[in-house]
N, C-alpha and C positions, 0 to 999 in steps of 0.2 A: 265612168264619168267621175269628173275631181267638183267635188263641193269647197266651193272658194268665199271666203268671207262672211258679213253678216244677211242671213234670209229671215226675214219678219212673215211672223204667224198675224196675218192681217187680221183686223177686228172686223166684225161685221157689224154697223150702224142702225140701229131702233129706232125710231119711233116713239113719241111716247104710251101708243098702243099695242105695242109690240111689234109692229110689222118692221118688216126691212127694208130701210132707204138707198135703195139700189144707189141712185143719183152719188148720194154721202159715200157709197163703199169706193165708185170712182172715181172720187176727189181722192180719197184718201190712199187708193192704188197710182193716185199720177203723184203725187207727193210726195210719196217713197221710192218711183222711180225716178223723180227730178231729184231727191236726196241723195242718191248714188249707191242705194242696198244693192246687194249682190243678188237677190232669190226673193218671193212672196212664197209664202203656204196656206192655198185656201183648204177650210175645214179643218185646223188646229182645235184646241181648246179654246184658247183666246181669241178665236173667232166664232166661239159658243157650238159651237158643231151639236154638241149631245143635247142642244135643247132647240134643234131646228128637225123637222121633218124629213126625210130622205127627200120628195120630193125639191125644198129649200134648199138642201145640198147638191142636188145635182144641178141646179137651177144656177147656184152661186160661182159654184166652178165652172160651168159653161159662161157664166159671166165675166169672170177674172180672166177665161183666156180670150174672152171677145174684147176685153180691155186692155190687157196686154200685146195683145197680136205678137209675140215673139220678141214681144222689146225685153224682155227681162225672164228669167229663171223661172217658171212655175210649177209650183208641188203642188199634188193635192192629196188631203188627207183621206184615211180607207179609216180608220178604228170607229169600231162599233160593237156593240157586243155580238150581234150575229153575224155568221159567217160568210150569210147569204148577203148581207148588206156593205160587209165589206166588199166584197167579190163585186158588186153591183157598182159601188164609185172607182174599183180599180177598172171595170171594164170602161165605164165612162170618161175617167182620166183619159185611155188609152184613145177614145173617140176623139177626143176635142182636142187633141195632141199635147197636152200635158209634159211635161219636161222630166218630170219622177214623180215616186205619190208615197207616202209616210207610212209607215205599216208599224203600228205599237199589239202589244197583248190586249186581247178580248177582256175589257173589265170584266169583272165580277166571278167569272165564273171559275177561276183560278186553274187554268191545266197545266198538266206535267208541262216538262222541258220540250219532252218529244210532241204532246199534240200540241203546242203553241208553236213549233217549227212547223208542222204539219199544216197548219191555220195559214200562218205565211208564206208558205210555199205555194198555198192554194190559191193568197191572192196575187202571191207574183206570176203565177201560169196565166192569171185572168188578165193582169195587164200586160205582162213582158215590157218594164219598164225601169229604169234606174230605182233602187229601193232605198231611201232613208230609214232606218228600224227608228222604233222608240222606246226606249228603253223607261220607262216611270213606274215603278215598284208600288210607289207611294200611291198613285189611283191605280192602276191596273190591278196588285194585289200579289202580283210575282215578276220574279226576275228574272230577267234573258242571258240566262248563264252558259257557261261552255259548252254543253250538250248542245243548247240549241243553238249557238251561233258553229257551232262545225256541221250539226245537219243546214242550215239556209246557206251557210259561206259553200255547198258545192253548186248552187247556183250564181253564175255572174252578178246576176241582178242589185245582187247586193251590198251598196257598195257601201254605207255608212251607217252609223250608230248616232242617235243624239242621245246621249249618254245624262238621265237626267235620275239618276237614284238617290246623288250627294254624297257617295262614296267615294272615297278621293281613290281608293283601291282598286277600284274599276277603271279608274284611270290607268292606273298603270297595268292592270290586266291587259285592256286594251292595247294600248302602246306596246306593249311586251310581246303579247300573244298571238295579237291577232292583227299584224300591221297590213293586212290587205285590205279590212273593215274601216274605213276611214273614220277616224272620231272626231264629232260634230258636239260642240258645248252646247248641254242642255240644263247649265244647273247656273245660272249668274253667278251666283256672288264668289264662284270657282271658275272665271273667264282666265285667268290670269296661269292657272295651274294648266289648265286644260291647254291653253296655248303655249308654256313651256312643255309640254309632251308632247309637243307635234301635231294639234288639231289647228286646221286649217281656216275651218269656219261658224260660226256660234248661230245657233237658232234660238233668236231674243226678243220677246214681248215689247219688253221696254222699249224697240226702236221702233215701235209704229210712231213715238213723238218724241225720241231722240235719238232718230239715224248717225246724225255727224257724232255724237258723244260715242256711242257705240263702233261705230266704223274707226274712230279713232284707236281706241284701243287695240280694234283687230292689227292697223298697221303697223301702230307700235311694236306690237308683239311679231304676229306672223310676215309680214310685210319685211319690216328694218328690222329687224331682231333686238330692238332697241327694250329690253325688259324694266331697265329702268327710269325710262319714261313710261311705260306700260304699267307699271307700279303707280306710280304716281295719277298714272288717272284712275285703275284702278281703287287706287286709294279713295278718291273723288268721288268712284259710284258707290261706293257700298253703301255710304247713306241711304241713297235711292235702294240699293236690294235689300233693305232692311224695310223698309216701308212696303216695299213692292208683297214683299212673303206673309207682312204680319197679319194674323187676324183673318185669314182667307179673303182678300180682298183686292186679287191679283189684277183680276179682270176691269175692276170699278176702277183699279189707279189706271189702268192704262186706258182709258177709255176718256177720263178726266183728265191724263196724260195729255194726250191728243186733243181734245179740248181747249186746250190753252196752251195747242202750237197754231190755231182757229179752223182745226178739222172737227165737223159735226159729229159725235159719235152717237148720241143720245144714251136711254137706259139700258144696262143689262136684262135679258129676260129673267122671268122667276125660274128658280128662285130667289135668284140674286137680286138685291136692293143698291142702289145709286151710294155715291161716298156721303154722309153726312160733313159736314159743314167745316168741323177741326180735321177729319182724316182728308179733305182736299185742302185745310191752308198748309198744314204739316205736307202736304204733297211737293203743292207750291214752292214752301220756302225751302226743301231741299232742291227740287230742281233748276232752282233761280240761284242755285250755289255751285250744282255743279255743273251748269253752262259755263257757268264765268270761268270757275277754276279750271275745264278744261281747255278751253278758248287759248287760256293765259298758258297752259301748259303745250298747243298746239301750236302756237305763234311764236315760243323763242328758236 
């Protein structure tokens, strides 16, 4: 399977008591397919996965694909810390016919090279289904280095990396190494790099509420090979990746993101708390900068 373009880690919508507004999650899935994303991934981070229940996750994913029906790309995510629980949403991906499912390392519990290939191996037996890896060093607590992508790369399943540690080195390890493993941009404010080494498609938070800014850039670059219009909108976002990283506050801008494209997302669960008042106008007034400026960069 070829991973083409930008696939958004949908947000899941709250409540202000925390429950989940199913209703909201299907606005905000028709939204992004009337936008023109290439892929959805239910059960990411930035759709709170680790603070929903299993029962909620399997519940949510049999959602997205009752509300997709095949119009569009769907992943579903397996990371968990148990083994058993990942095994549990790869079997169910595979029921509800799921299109691929995300397989990252087991937080927390840090194993070797070899039992985290072993880990994913177990859940790709459970689904038999195209495998997006996840590479995040930063929460998981270790990295998916060559040991373990030569044990997983003897199964097909395998087919991409979303490459999210902020090593620009892995980049080219990647590209270099291991050109069968398709490399998927998982780091923004490296969209630009990632797409001069040949990664085809970027898995981006930010476009739950700016698909067109995002999808621009993908064609600049991988589309027309046009880098120097790709710079320049690049240039355009990184305000926004600079906002988006600081302060652990990923989830709240994109949630306020979406907010004020007039998709309901409501609050973050705990333990995460809503943007105070300056972190959503500082939100505002960079993305009211870079609508325009890319608009103006799309249009000559």
């Amino acid at each position: 399977m070829k991973f083409e373009g930008i696939y958004t880690p949908v947000i899941t919508p709250h409540r202000e008591d925390g429950s989940i507004d199913r209703d909201a999650f299907a606005a905000q899935i028709e939204y992004l397919i009337a936008s023109g994303v290439h892929g959805l991934i239910n059960g990411g981070s930035t759709g709170e996965y680790y603070a929903q229940s299993m029962q909620e996750r399997l519940e949510m994913a049999s959602l997205a694909r009752d509300i997709t029906k095949g119009r569009i790309h769907l992943m579903v995510g397996t990371v968990a810390i148990r083994l058993e629980d990942s095994i549990i949403m790869a079997e169910h991906a595979a029921k509800i016919g799921a299109d691929s499912i995300l397989v990252g390392s087991p937080p927390y519990s840090v194993p070797t090279e070899q039992e985290n290939a072993l880990n994913a191996l177990a859940i790709d037996r459970a689904a038999d289904l195209p495998i997006m890896l996840y590479n995040y060093p930063g929460r998981m607590g270790i990295n998916m280095g060559e040991e373990f992508l030569d044990r997983v790369g003897r199964s097909r399943n395998f087919c991409a990396v979303k490459e999210s540690s902020g090593d620009i080195n892995r980049v080219h390890l990647l590209a270099r190494d291991y050109p069968h493993i398709q490399m998927s941009c998982g780091m923004d404010d490296q969209a630009l790099e990632f797409f001069a080494w040949g990664a085809r498609s970027w898995v981006c938070g930010g476009s739950n509420f700016l698909p067109a800014e995002h999808i621009a850039l993908y064609r600049a670059c991988a589309i027309e090979g046009n880098f120097d219009k790709g710079r320049r909108i690049m240039s355009a976002m990184m305000p926004l990746m600079r906002v988006l990283e600081q302060g652990g506050k990923f989830i709240q801008c994109i949630k306020h993101g979406a907010e004020m494209m007039g998709q309901y997302a409501g609050p973050p669960r705990p333990p995460l708390k809503g943007l105070n008042k300056d972190d959503k106008r500082q939100l505002e007034q960079v993305v009211r900068v870079l609508k325009q400026t890319v608009a103006q960069i799309v249009a000559e």
